[in-house]
N, CA, C and O atoms as a GROMACS GRO file, in nm:
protein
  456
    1UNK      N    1   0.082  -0.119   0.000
    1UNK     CA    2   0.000   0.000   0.000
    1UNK      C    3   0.087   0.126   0.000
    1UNK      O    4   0.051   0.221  -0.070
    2UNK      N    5   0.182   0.132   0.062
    2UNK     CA    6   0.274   0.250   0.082
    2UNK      C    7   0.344   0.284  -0.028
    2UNK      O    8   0.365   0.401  -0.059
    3UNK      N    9   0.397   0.153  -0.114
    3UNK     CA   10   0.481   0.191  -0.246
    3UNK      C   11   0.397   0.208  -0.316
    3UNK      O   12   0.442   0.277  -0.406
    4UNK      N   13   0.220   0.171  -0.348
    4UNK     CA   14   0.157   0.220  -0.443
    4UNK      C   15   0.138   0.384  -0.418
    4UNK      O   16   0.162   0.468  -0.504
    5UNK      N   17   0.089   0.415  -0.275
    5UNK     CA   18   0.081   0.547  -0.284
    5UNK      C   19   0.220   0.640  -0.315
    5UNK      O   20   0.198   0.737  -0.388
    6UNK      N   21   0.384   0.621  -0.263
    6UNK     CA   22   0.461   0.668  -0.336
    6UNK      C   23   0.480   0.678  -0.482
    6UNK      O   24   0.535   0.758  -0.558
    7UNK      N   25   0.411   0.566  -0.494
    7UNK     CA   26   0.429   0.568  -0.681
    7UNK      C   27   0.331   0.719  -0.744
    7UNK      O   28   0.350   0.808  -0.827
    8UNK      N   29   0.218   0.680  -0.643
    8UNK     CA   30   0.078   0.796  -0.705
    8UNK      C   31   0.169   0.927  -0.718
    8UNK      O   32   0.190   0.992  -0.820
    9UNK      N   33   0.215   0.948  -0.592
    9UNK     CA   34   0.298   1.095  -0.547
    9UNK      C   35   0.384   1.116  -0.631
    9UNK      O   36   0.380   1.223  -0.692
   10UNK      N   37   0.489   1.020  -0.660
   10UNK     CA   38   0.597   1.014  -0.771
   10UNK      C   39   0.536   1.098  -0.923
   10UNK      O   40   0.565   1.193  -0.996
   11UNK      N   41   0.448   1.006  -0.911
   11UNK     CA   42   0.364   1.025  -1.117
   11UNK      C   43   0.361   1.185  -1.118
   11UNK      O   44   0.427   1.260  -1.190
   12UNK      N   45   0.227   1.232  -0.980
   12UNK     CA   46   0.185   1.359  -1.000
   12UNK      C   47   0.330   1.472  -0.981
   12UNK      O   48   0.337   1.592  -1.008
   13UNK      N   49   0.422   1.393  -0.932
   13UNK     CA   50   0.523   1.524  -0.887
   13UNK      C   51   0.610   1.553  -1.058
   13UNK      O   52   0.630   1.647  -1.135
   14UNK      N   53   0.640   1.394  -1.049
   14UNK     CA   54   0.673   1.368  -1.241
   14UNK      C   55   0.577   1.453  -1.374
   14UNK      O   56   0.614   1.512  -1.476
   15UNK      N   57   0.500   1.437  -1.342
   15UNK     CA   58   0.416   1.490  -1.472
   15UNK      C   59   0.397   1.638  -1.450
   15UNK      O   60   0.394   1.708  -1.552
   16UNK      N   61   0.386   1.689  -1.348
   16UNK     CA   62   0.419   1.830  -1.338
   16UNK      C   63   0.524   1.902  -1.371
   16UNK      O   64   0.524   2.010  -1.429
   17UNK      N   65   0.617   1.838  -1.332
   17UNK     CA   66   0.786   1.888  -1.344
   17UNK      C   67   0.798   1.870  -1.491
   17UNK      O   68   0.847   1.962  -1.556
   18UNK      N   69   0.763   1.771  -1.545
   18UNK     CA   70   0.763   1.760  -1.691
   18UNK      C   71   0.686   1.852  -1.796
   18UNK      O   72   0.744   1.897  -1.894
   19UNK      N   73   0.559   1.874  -1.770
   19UNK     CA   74   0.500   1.942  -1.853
   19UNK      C   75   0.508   2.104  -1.831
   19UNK      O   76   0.472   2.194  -1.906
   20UNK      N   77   0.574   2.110  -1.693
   20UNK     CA   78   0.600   2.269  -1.680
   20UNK      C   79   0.752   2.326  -1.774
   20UNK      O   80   0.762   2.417  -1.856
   21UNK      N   81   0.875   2.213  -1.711
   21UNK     CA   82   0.969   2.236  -1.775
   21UNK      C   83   0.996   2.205  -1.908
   21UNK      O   84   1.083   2.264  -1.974
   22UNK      N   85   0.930   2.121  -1.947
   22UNK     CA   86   0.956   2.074  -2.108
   22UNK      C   87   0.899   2.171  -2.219
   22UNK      O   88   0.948   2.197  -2.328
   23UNK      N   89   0.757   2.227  -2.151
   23UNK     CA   90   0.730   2.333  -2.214
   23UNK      C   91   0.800   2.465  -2.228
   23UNK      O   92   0.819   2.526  -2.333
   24UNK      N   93   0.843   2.509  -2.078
   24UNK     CA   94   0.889   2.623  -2.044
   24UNK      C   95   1.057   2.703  -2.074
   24UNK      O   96   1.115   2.811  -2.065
   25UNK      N   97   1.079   2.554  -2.115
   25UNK     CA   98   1.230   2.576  -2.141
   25UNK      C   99   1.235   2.602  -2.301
   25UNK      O  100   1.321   2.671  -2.356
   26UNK      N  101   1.122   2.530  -2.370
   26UNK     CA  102   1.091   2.529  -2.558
   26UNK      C  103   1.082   2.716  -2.599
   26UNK      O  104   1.128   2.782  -2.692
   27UNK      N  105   0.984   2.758  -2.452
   27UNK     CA  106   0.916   2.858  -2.476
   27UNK      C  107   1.015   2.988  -2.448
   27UNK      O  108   0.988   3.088  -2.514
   28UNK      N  109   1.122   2.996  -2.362
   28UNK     CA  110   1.194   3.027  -2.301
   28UNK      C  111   1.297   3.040  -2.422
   28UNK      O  112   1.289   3.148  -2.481
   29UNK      N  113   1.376   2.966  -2.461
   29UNK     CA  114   1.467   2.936  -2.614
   29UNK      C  115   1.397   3.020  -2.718
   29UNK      O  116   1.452   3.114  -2.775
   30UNK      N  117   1.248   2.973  -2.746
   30UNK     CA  118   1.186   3.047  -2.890
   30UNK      C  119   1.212   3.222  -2.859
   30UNK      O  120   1.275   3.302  -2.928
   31UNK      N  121   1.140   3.244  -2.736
   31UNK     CA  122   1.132   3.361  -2.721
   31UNK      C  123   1.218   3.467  -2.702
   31UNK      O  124   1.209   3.584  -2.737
   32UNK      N  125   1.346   3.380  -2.609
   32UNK     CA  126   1.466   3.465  -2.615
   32UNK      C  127   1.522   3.493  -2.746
   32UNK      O  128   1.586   3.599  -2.746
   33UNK      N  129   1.517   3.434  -2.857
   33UNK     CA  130   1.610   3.424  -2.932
   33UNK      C  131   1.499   3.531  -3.046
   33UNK      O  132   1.559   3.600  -3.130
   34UNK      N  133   1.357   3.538  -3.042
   34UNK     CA  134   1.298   3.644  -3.108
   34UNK      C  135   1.275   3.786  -3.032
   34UNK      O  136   1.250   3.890  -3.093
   35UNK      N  137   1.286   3.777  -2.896
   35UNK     CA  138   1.288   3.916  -2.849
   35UNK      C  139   1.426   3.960  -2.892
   35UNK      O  140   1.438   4.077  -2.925
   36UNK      N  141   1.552   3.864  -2.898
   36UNK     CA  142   1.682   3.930  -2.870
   36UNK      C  143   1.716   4.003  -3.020
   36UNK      O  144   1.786   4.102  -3.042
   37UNK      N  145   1.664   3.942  -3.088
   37UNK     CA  146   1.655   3.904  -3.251
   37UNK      C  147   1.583   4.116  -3.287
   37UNK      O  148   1.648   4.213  -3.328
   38UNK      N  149   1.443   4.108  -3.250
   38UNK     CA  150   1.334   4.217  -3.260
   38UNK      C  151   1.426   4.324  -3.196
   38UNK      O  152   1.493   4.394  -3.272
   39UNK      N  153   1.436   4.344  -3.054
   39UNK     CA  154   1.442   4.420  -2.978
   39UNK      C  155   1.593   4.445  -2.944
   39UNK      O  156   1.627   4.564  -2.946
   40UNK      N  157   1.645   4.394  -2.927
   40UNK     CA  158   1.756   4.427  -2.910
   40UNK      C  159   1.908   4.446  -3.007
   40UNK      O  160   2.016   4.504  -2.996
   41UNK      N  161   1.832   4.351  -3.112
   41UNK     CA  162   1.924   4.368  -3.267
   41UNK      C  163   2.050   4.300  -3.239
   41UNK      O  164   2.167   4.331  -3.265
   42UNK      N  165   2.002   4.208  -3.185
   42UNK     CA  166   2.130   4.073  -3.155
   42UNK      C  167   2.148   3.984  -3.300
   42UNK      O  168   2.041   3.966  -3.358
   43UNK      N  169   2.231   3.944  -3.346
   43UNK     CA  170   2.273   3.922  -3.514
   43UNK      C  171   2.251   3.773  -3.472
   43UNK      O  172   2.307   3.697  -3.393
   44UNK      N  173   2.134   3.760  -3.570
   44UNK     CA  174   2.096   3.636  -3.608
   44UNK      C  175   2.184   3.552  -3.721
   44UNK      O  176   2.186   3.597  -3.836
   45UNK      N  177   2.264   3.420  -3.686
   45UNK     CA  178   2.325   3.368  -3.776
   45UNK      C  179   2.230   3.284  -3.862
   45UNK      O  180   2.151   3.217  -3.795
   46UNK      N  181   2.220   3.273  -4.000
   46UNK     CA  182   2.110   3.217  -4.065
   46UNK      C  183   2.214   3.131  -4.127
   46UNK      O  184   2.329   3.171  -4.109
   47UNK      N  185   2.199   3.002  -4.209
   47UNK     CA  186   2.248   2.882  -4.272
   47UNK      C  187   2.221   2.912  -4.361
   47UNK      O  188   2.103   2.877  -4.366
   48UNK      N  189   2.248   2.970  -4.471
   48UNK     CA  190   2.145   3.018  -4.590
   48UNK      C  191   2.211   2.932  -4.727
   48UNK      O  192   2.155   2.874  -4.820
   49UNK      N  193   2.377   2.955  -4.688
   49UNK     CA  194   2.414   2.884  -4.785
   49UNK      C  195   2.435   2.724  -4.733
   49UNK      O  196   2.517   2.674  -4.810
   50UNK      N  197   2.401   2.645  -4.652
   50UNK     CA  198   2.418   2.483  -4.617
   50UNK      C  199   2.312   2.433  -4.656
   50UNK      O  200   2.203   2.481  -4.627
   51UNK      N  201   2.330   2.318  -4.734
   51UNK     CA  202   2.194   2.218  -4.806
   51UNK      C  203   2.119   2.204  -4.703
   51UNK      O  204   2.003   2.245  -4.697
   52UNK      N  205   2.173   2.150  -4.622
   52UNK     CA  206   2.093   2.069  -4.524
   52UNK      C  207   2.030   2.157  -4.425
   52UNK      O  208   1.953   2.089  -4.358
   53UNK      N  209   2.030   2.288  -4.386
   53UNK     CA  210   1.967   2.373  -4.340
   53UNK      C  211   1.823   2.340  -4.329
   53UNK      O  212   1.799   2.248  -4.408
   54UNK      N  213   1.690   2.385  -4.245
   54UNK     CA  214   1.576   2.404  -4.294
   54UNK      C  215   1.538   2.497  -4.335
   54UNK      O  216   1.570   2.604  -4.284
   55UNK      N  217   1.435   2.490  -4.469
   55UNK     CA  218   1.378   2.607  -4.567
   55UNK      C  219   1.365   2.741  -4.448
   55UNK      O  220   1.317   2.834  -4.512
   56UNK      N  221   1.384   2.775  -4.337
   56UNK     CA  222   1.339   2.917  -4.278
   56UNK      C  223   1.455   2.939  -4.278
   56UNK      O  224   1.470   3.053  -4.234
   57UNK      N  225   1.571   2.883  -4.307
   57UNK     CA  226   1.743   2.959  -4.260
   57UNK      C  227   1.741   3.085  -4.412
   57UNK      O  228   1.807   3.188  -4.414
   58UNK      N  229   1.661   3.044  -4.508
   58UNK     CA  230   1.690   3.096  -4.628
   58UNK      C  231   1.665   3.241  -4.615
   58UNK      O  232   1.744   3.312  -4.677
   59UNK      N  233   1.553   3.310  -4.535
   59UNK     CA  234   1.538   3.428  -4.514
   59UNK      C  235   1.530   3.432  -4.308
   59UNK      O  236   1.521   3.349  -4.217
   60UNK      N  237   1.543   3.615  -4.327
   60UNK     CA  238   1.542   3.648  -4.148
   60UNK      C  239   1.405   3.618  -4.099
   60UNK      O  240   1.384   3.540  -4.006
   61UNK      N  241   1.276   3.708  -4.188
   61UNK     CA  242   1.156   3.742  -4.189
   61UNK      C  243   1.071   3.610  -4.137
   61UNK      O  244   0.986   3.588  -4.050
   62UNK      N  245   1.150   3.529  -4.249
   62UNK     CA  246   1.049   3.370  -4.246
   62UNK      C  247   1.110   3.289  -4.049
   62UNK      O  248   1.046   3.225  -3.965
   63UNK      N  249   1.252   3.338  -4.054
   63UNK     CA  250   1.322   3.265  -3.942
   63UNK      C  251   1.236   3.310  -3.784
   63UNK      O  252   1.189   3.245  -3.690
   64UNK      N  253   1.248   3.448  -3.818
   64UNK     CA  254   1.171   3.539  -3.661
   64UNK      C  255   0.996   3.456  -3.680
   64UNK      O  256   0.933   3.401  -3.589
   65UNK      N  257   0.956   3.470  -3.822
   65UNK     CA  258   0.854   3.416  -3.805
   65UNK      C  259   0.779   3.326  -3.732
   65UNK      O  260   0.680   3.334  -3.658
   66UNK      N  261   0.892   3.189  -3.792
   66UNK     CA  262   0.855   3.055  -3.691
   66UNK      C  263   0.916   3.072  -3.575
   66UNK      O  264   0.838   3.047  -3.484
   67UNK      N  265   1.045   3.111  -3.529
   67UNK     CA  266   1.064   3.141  -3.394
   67UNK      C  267   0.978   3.221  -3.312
   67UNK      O  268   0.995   3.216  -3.191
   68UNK      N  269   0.879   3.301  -3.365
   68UNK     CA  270   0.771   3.327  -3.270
   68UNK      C  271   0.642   3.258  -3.261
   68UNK      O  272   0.553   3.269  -3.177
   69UNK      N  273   0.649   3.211  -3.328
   69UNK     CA  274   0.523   3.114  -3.373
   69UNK      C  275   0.554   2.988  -3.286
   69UNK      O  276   0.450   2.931  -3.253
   70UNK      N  277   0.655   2.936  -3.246
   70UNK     CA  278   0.658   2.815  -3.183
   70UNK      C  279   0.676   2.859  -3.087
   70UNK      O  280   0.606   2.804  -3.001
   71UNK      N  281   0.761   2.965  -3.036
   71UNK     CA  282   0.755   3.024  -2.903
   71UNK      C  283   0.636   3.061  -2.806
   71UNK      O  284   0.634   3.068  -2.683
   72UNK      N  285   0.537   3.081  -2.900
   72UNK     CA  286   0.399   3.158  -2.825
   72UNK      C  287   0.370   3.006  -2.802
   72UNK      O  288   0.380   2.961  -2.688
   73UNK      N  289   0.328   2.911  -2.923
   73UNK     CA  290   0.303   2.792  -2.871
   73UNK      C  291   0.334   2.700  -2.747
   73UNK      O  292   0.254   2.632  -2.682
   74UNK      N  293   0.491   2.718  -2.728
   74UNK     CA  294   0.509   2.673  -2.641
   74UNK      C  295   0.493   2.753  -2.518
   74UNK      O  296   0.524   2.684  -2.420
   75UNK      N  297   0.458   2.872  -2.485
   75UNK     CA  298   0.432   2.987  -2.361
   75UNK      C  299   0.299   2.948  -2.328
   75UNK      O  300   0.264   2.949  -2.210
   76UNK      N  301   0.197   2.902  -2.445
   76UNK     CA  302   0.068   2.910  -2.385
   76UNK      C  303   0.066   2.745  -2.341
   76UNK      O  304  -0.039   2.710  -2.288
   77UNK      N  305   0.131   2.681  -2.350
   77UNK     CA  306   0.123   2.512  -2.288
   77UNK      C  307   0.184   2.535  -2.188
   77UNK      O  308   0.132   2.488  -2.087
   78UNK      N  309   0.292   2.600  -2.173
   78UNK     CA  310   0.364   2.625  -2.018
   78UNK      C  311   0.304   2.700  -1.929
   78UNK      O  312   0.335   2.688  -1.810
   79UNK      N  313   0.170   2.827  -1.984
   79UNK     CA  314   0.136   2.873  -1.888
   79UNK      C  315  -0.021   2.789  -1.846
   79UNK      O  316  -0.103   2.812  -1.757
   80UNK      N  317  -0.020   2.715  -1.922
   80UNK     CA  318  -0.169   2.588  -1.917
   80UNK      C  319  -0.077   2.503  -1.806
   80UNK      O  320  -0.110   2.516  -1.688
   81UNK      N  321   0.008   2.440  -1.829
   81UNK     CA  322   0.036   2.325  -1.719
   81UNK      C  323   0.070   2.428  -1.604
   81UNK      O  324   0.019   2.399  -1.495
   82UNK      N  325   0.164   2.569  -1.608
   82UNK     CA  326   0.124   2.597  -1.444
   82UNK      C  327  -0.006   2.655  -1.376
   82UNK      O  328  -0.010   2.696  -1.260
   83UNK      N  329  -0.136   2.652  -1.488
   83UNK     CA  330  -0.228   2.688  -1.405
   83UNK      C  331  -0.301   2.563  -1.362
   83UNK      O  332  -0.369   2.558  -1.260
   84UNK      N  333  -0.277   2.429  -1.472
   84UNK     CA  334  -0.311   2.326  -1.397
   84UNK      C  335  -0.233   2.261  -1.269
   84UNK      O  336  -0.288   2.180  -1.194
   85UNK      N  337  -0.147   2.290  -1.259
   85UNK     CA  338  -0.068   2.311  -1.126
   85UNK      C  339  -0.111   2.372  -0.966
   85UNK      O  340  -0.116   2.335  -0.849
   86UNK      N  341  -0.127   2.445  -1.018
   86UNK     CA  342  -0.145   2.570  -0.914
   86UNK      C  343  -0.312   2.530  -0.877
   86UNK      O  344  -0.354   2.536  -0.762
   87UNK      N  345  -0.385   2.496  -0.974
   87UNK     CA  346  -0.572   2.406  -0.949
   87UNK      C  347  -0.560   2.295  -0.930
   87UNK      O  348  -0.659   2.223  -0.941
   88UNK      N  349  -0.441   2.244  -0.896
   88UNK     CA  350  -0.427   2.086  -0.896
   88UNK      C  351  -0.537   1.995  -0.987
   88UNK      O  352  -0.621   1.925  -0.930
   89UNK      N  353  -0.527   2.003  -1.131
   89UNK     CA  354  -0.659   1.946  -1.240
   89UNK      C  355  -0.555   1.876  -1.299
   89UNK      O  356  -0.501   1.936  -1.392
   90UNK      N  357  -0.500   1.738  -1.265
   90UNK     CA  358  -0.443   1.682  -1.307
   90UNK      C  359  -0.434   1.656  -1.459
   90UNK      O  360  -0.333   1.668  -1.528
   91UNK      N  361  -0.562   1.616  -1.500
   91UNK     CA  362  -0.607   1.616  -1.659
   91UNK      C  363  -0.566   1.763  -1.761
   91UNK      O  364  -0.536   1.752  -1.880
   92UNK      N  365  -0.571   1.886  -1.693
   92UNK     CA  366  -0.516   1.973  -1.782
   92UNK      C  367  -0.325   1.929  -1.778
   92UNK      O  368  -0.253   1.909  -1.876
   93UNK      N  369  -0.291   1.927  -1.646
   93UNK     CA  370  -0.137   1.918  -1.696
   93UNK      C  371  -0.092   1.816  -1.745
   93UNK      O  372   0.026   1.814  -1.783
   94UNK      N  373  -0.194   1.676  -1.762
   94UNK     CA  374  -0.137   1.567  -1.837
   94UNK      C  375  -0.112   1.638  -1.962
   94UNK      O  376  -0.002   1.644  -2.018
   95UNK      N  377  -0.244   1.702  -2.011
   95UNK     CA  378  -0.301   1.740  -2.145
   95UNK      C  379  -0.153   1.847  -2.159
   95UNK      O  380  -0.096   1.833  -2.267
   96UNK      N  381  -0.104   1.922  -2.089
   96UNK     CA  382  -0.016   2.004  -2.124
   96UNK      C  383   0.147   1.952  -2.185
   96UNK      O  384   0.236   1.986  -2.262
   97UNK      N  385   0.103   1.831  -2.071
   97UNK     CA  386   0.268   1.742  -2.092
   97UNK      C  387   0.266   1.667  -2.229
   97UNK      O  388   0.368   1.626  -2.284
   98UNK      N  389   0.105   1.650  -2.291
   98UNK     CA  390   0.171   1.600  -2.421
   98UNK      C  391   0.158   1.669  -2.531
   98UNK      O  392   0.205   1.635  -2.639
   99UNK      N  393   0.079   1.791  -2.508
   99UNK     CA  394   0.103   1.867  -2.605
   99UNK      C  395   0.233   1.973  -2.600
   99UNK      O  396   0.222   2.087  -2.647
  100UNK      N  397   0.302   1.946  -2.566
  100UNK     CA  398   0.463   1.992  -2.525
  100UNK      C  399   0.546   1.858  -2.573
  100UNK      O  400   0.669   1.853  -2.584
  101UNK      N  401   0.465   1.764  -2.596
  101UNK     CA  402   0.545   1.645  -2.665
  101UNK      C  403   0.518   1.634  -2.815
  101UNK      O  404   0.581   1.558  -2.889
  102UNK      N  405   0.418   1.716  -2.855
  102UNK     CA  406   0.366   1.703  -2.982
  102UNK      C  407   0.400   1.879  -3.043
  102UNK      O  408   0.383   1.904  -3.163
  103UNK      N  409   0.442   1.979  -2.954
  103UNK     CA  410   0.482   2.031  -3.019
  103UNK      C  411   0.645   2.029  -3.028
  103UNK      O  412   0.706   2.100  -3.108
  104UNK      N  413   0.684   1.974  -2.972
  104UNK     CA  414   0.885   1.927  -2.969
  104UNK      C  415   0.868   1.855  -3.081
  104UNK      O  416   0.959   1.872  -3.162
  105UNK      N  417   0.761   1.758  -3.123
  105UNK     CA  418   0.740   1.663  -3.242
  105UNK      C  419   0.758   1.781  -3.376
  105UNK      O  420   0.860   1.783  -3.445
  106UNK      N  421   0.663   1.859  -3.394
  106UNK     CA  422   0.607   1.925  -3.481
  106UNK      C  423   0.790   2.046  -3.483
  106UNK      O  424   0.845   2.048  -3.593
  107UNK      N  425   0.830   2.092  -3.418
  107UNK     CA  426   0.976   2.151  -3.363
  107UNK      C  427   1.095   2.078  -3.447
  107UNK      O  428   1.194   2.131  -3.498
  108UNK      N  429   1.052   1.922  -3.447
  108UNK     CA  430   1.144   1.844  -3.580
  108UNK      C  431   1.070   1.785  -3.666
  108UNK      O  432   1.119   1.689  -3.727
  109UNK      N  433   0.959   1.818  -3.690
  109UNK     CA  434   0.899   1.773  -3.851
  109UNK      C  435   0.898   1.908  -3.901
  109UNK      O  436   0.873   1.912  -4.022
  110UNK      N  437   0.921   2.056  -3.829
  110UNK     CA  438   0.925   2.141  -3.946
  110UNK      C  439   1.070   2.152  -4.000
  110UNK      O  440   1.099   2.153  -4.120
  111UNK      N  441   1.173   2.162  -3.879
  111UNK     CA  442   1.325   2.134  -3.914
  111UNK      C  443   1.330   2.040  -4.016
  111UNK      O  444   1.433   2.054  -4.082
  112UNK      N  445   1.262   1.955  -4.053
  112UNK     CA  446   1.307   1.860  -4.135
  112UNK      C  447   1.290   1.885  -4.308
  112UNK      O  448   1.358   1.836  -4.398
  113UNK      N  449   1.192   1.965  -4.317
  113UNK     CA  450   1.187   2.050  -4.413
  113UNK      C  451   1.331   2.120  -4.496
  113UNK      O  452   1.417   2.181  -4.433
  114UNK      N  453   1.335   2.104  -4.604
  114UNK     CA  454   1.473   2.158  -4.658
  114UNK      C  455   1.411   2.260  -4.776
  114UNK      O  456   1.488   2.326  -4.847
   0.00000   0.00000   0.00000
């Protein structure tokens, strides 16, 4: 009885930590790198001339584009799993932890694009 309930405690402490940080760190990366990019005029290195690049290295416009575009994505799943956190609604932060797995998915099916 005791190791099932550690296990329960384990999962919920696990799936929180996961869907907060997995999101928050995606969202955190996208965003730094388009505020620093916008606002501060930090020199974006683009791949423009490497084959293997993905099709957004080719222009800045298209690059800031998807870097904000996946960034917001991932801000609004990170700020979904800490409000399912904070309401303890287990079912939203599952829901957060895998859509933070499906957008890390979608993060290398657009990279994969040439």
């Amino acid at each position: 009885m005791a190791c099932f309930f550690l296990g329960f405690i384990m999962n919920r402490i696990f799936v929180n930590i996961a869907a907060i940080l997995s999101s928050g760190i995606f969202a955190y990366s996208y965003l730094r790198e388009w505020i620093g990019a916008v606002f501060f005029k930090e020199e974006v290195t683009l791949q423009a001339t490497n084959p293997e690049a993905p099709y957004y290295h080719g222009n800045l416009e298209l690059y800031l584009w998807n870097t904000l575009t996946f960034g917001l994505i991932f801000a609004a799943i990170f700020a979904t799993a800490i409000y399912g956190s904070i309401k303890k609604k287990e079912g939203i932060v599952f829901l957060s932890f895998i859509l933070s797995m499906i957008g890390i998915f979608l993060v290398m099916f657009n990279g994969a694009f040439k």
